[in-house]
N, C-alpha and C positions, 0 to 999 in steps of 0.2 A: 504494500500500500504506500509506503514512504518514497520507494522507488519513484511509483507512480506519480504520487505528488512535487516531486522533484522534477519531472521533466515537465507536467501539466504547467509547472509553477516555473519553471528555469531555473531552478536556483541551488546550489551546494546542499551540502549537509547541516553545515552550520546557519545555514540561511532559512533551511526550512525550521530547524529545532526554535530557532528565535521566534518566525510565525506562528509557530504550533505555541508558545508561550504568549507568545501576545494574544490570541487567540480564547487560553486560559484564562487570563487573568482577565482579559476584555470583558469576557461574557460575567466572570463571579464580579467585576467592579460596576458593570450594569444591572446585576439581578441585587446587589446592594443597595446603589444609587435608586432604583426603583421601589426596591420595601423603604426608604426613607422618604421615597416622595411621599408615596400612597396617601399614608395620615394627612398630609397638606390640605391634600382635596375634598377628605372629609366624604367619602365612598364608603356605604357600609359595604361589609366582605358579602356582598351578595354574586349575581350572575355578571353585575354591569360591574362590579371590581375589577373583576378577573379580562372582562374587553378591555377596562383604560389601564389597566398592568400591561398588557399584552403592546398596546399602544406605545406606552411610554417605556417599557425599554425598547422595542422595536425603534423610536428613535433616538434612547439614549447609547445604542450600542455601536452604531457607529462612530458616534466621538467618543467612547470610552476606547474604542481598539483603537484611534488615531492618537488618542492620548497615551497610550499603553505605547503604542508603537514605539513614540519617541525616543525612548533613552535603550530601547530595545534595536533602534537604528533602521528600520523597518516601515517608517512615514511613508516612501514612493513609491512599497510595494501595496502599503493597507490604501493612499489614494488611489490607485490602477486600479485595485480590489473593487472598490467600491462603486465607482464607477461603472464598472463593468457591472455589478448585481444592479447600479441603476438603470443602465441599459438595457438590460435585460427586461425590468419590473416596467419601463415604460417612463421612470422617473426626469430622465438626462437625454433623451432621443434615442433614437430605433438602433439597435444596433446591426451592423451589418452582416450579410451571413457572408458567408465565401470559403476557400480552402483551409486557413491554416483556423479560424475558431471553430470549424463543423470538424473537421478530420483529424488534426493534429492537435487541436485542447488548449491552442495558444495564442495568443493574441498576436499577427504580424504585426512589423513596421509600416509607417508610411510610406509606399512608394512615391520616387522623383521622377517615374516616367513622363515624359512630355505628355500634355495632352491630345488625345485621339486624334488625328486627323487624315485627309486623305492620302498622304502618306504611309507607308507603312513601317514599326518601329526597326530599326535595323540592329542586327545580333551580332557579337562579335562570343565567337566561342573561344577558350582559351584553352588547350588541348596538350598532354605531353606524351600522349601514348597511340593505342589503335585506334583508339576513336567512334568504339560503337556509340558511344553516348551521343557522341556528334552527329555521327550519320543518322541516328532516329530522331535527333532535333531539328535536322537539315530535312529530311522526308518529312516530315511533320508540319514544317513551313513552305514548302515546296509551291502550292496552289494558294496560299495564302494569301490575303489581302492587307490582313494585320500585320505581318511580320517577315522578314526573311532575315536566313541570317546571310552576312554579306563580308564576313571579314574572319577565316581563321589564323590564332594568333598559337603559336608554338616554339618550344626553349630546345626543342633537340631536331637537326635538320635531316636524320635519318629518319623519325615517327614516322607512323602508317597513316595518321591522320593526314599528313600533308597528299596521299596519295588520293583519300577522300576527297580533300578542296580541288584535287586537280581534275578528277574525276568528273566533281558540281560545278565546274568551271567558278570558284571563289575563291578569291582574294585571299592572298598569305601575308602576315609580319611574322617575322622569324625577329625573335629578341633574343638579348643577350644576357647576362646575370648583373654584372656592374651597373647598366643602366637603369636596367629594369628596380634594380633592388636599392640602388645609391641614388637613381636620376630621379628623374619624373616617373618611371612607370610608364613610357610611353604613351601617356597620357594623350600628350600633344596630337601623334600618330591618329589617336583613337579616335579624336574630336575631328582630325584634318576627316578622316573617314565617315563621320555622320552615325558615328555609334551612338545608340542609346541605351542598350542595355550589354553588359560582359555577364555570359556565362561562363562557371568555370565548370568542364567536363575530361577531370582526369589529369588536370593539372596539379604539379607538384609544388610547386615555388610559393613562397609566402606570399601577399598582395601586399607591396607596401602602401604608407600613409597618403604619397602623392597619390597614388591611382584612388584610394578609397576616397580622398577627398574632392578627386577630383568628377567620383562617378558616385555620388552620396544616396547606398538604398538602391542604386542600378547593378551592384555584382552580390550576385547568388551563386550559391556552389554545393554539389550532391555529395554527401556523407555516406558510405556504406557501413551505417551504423545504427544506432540509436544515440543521437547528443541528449544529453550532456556529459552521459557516463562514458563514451571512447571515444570522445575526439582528441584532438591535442598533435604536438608532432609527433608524425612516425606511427601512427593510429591512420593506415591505409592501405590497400589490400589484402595481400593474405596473413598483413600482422594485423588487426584488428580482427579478423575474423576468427584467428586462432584465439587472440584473445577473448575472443566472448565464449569461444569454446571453451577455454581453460577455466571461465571464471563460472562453469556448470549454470550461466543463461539460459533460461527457457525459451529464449524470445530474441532477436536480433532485426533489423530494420533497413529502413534510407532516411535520413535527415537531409531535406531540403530549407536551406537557408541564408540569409543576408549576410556577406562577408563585411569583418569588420579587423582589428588592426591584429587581432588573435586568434591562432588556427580553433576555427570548427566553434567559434563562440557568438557570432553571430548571433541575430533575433532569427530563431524557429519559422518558417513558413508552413511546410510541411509535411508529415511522417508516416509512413508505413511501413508493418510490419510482417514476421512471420518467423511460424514455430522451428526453433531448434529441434531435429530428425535424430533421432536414435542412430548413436554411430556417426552423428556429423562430423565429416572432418572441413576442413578449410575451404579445399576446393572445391567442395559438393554446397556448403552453404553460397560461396563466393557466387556459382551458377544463379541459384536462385533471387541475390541479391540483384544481378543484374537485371531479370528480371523483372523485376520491380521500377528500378533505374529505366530500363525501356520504356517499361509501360506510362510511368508517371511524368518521370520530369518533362516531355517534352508537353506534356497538359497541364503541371504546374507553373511553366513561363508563358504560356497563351491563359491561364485565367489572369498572371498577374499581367500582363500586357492589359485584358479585357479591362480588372478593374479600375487602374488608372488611378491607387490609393488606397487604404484601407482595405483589406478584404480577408 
């Protein structure tokens, strides 16, 4: 269950035990707060007690957990909290459905995609290997009117992905390590090409700070995992996969998400999963992850294309 609550929620070990405390003590400092009002109001203990009980903590319990929150450190996650149960209850505006609150349990980021127009958004994939992930993102957009991708970007000039762009008649930058990782990030490149959105699919290289800030909320990247608990460096292929084998997982996944200045910690878009098989070994999980990888990511960068924000 904690597990659970930890990815639902993003947050460490020690991040959830603080919520789960504040949590505590929130609800016994409002079931307090509340037998001290009662008398004020001068309510005998009948049927209509027990309605304006009900009432008044019902509104005193949100500021007793924002109060609780604070010295607990925990303010920005009990605001988001709540928020969201206002949204939901109709209190703060409608909230919106879409992929990563219906499927993955998490609230995305704000997308910076340009908005809609008769354009369509151009893809720059970042690749350092074969490239299926590309090729089903490239067939995927192929007839497309929303999207194509128009630019693949790769760090090793032998890959088989480059043999794919040459294939789909698209566009190559071949980068280098010094620039990439000390310069701009090829930034410049990206923007001269009319990129709007970088996916990364099977790219190794860190994203430095210029690129993220220069494509804010526009680079997502597929995890063959379940984040939070195997990302990190070096948590990719068949060593993460061993490792969820070793760590007797019943469950292993894809995290699809917003890259930011630290591997695989991005904000969550969204996840799927599937069962550890008696006898798994690395390879035989690794198959099935892809899998997954085929089927989804190239329909999780067309909803967030569609949504254009929130979703």
């Amino acid at each position: 269950m904690f597990d659970r609550l930890q990815q639902k929620w993003k947050v460490n070990g020690l991040q959830l035990a603080l919520i789960l405390c504040t949590f505590a003590i929130g609800g016994s400092l409002t079931g307090y707060a509340g037998r001290r009002l009662m008398p004020l109001l001068g309510i005998e203990q009948d049927w209509l007690w027990i309605i304006v009980y009900i009432i008044v903590v019902t509104l005193l319990w949100p500021l007793a957990v924002l109060l609780v929150s604070i010295p607990f450190g925990q303010f920005r996650f009990f605001v988001k909290y709540l928020k969201k149960i206002g949204k939901r209850m109709g209190l703060t505006g409608r909230e919106k459905s879409g992929v990563g609150s219906r499927e993955s349990g998490v609230t995305p980021a704000t997308s910076n995609l340009k908005p809609q127009t008769s354009e369509p958004c151009r893809i720059a994939i970042f690749a350092s290997g074969a490239g299926s992930n590309a090729q089903k993102i490239i067939e995927h957009f192929r007839y497309s009117k929303k999207a194509r991708v128009t630019l693949i970007v790769c760090n090793k000039p032998g890959a088989a992905v480059l043999s794919i762009a040459a294939a789909e008649h698209i566009s190559v930058l071949l980068i280098e390590k010094e620039k990439f990782s000390n310069g701009n990030g090829y930034a410049e490149e990206l923007k001269e090409n009319g990129i709007d959105l970088i996916v990364l699919a099977g790219f190794l290289w860190k994203i430095p700070a210029a690129l993220i800030k220069a494509f804010p909320h526009r680079i997502i990247n597929i995890h063959p995992a379940l984040l939070p608990g195997y990302g990190g460096k070096g948590m990719y292929g068949l060593h993460v996969h061993q490792t969820v084998i070793d760590n007797k997982e019943k469950e292993s996944g894809i995290s699809i998400h917003y890259v930011d200045e630290v591997y695989d910690h991005g904000q969550i878009i969204f996840q799927a999963k599937c069962p550890l098989l008696q006898h798994e070994t690395a390879e035989s999980l690794a198959q099935r992850i892809h899998k997954l990888e085929h089927e989804h990511y190239p329909r999780i960068i067309e909803r967030l294309i569609e949504s254009n924000g929130p979703f």
